[in-house]
Steps between C-alpha positions, in 0.01 A plus 500: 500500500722802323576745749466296809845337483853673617794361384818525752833362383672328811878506429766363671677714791665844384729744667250706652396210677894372640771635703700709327824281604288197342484649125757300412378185571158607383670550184681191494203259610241675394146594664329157567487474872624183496793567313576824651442380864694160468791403791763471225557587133494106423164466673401860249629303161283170611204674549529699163640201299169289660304828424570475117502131448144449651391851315603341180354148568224545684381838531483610121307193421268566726438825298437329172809550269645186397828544492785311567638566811875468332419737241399779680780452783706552172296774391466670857914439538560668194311796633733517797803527264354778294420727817449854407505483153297547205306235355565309222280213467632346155813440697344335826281318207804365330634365841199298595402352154194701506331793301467834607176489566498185724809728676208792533283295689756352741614873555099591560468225705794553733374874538160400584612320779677780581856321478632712237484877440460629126624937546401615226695749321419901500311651186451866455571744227861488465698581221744210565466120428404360847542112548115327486580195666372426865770423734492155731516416848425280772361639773598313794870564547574149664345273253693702234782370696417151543375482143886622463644243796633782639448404872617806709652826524846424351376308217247780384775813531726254345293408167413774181145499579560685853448859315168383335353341807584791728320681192191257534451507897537896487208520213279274691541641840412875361236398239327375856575778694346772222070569527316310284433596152833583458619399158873340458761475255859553328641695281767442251649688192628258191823715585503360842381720721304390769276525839460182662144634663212695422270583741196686385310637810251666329439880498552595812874343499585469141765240395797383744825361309689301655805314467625202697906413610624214768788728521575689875623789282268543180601700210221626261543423175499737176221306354296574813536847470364506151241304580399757739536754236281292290213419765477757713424353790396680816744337751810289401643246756815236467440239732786363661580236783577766756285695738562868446355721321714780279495663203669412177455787230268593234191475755583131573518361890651215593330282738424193740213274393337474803510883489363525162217205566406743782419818288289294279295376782425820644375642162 
């Protein structure tokens, strides 16, 4: 009956929940135990290759959809290859001989099962023209990069995607860490500038921006800094794939993830 029921979203493993030496292979893997835990990365990229066929065959079936297990393996690849960016579903329609609204409930379908995340972009009273579009990823890191046949570390930091999936696997593993309630998003200017997270804690905390680099040595861009201007926020962070924690300017501090998924949890 209404109000007897809690939901609680079981995700795969995060940081918080690793050794910090392991974040790389989370991040390459993924979090599904038996991915993550596997002897060797050909044992990971069986498991996750077996994970998606019988998800796609069997699994989804059993849910009621009848789709064809080709088409959305198309449909789910083409996701991979447009991590991190705005949707456009005329173009994905084009691709797979469908319409755009057959497209919209693929999309709905692969977020529903929890596959897919749709970040929806920021809306406030701005005088600029901010981009309306959500933006799309996958959540689980590793069957991005099986989707992509990209089969360990080398192949990811060696393909275009490694930016956008860093991107994705930082989103996920803060949007877990943060209290419930709290609402997420990006921002983006038609000029270009952009925050790659919103975090809206409420309140109490206000609005964290945050933007996400692989690099060891991140530089803030100008369009950051605007975007700041523009929102306001009440902390600013650029997530990078080190562990310290320093400041970069203009109220913005650079720091670790694991650092970063630690604050949240403690608010």
């Amino acid at each position: 009956m209404a109000g007897r029921i809690a939901y609680l979203e079981l995700t795969p493993l995060g940081i918080t929940e690793v050794k910090n030496k392991q974040l790389e292979n989370l991040w390459i893997r993924g979090g599904f135990p038996q991915s993550f835990l596997a002897l060797n990365e050909q044992q990971s990229v069986i498991w996750r290759s077996n994970f998606i066929q019988t998800y796609l065959e069997r699994d989804i079936p059993q849910l009621g959809p009848r789709i064809p297990a080709e088409t959305l393996r198309r449909f789910w690849t083409m996701l991979a290859h447009l991590q991190g960016s705005p949707l456009n579903t005329s173009k994905i329609a084009k691709s797979l001989g469908v319409d755009s609204k057959t497209v919209a409930k693929y999309l709905d379908l692969m977020v529903d099962l929890l596959l897919v995340r749709r970040l929806q972009a920021y809306h406030a009273n701005i005088s600029k023209r901010l981009v309306k579009s959500p933006k799309i990823y996958l959540r689980d890191s590793g069957l991005l990069h099986t989707l992509l046949r990209l089969d360990d570390e080398e192949d990811v930091l060696g393909h275009p995607i490694t930016g956008e999936s860093w991107e994705g696997f930082v989103i996920e593993n803060l949007i877990r860490s943060s209290p419930s309630r709290t609402e997420v998003s990006y921002y983006r200017t038609s000029a270009g500038a952009e925050i790659d997270l919103l975090l809206d804690l409420g309140r109490k905390h206000g609005i964290w921006a945050i933007e996400i680099k692989r690099s060891l040595a991140p530089k803030v861009s100008k369009g950051f800094y605007i975007s700041i201007e523009d929102i306001k926020p009440s902390k600013a962070f650029i997530v990078y794939a080190g562990d310290e924690c320093y400041p970069k300017g203009k109220g913005v501090e650079a720091i670790g993830l694991g650092e970063l998924c630690y604050l949240l949890q403690k608010l």
